[in-house]
C-alpha positions in Angstrom: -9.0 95.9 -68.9 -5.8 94.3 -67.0 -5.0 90.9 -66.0 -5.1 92.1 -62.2 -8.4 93.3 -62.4 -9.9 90.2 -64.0 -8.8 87.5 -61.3 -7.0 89.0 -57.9 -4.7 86.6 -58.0 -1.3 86.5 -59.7 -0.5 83.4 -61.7 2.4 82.5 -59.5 0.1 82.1 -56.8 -2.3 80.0 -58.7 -0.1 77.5 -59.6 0.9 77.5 -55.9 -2.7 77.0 -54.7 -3.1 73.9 -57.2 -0.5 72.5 -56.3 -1.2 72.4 -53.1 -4.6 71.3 -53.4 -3.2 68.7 -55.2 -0.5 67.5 -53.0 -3.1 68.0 -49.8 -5.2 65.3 -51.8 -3.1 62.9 -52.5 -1.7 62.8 -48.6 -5.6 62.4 -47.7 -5.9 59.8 -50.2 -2.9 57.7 -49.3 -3.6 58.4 -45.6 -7.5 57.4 -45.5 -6.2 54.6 -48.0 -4.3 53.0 -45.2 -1.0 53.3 -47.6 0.8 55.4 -44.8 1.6 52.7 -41.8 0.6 54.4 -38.5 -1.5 56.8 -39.8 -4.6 54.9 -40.5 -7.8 56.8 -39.1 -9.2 54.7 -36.0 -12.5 53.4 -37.1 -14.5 50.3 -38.1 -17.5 49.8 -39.5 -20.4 49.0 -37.7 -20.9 45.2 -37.1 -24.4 44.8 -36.4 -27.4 43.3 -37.2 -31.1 42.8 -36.7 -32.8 39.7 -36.3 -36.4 39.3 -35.3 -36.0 43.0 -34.9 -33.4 42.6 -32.1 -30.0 44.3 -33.0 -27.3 41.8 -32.1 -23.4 42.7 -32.8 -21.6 39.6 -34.8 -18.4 38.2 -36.0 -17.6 35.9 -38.5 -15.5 33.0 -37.9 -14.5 29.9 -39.7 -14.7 26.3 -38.2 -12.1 23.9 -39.2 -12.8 21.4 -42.2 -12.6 17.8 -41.7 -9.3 16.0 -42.8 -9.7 13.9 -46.1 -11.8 10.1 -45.6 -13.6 11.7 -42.3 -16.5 14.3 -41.8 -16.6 15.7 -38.6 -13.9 17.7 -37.0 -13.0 18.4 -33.0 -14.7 21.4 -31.4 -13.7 25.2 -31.6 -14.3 27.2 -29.1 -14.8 31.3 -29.7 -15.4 34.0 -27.1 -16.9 36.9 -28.9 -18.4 39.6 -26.4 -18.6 37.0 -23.2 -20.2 34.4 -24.6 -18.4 31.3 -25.4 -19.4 29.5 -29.0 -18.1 25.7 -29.3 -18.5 24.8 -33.0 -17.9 21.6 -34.9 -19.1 19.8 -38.4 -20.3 16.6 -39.0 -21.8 14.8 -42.1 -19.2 17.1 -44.2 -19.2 14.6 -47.2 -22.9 14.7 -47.6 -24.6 15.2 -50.6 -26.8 17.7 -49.4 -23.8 19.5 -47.2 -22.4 18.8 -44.0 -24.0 20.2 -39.9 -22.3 23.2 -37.8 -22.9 21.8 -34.8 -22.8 23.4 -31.5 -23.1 25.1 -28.3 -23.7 28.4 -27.1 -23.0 29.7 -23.4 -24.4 33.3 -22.3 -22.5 36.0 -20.3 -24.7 34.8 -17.8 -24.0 30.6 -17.9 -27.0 29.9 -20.0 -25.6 26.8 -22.9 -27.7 26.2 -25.8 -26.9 23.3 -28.4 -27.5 24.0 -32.1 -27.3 21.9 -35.1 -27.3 23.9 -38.5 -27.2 23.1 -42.4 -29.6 20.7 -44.5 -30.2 17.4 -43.9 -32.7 14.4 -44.5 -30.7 12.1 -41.7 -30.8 13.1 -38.8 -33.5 15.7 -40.2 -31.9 19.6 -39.9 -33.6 22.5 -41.9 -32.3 25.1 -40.2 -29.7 28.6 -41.1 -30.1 30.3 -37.8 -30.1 29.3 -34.2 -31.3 32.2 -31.7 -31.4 31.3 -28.5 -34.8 31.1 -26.3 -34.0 34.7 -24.3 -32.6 36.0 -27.5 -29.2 36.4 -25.7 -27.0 34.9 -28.1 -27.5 33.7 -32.2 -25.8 31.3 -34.7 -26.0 31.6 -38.5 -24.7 29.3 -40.8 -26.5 29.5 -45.0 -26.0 25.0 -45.5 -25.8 23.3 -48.2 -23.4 21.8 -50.2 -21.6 25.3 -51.4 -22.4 27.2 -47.5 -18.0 26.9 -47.3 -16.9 27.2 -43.5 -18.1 30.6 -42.2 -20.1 30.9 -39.5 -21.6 34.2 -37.2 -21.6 34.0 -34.0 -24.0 37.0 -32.6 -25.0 38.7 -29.3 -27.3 40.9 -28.2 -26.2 44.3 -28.2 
């Protein structure tokens, strides 16, 4: 029994074929890594989700925090698929957390206000705003440790 007759290919070539593979991999690796500038594959992950079984597409944002010795900070607006989100905080140094405050105008001209967060005064229990044609939504966790994120949502 030869060599040839066991495997058809010579061992010159199968070094060439690893190596190959090899090199192919590692291209593929660093390209879908995003380690070769200009190469990256065009693609982002979905950005939905589903409330109140309603799929609504979202971004997360951050609102300002307030300077030292004051708790509330001037408005932000953000446009996020043609709706217009004006955000502020108030009652930041509060125990129980601080209020996302804000207002929410549709595509369509429709403003909502919102107050978010925890609070015994004024009284606030409340992590998500949707609005009442379930246009546009809010989400903001509260509390002492909910940091400065906010989603802003639409209906997709």
């Amino acid at each position: 029994m030869s060599l040839d007759q066991d495997y058809p290919l010579s061992r010159v070539q199968v070094r060439v074929l690893v190596i190959g593979t090899v090199v192919l991999a590692v291209f593929f690796g660093a390209l879908f890594g995003g380690l070769i500038p200009g190469l990256t594959p065009n693609y982002a992950a979905p950005s939905t989700v589903v409330v109140d079984g309603i799929s609504y597409d979202y971004a997360k944002v951050n609102v300002n925090e307030p300077p030292i010795l004051s708790n509330t900070t001037t408005p932000q607006t953000f446009l996020f698929h043609n709706a217009s989100f004006t955000l502020w905080v108030t009652n930041w140094g509060s125990f129980t957390g601080g209020l996302v405050r804000g207002n929410g105008t549709e595509p369509n001209g429709s403003t909502f206000s919102f107050v978010l967060g925890h609070s015994e005064s004024p009284p606030v229990n409340a992590t998500l705003f949707v609005s009442p044609d379930r246009a546009v939504a809010v989400s903001w966790p509260g509390g002492p440790l909910a940091g400065t994120q906010v989603w802003l949502m639409v209906r997709a």
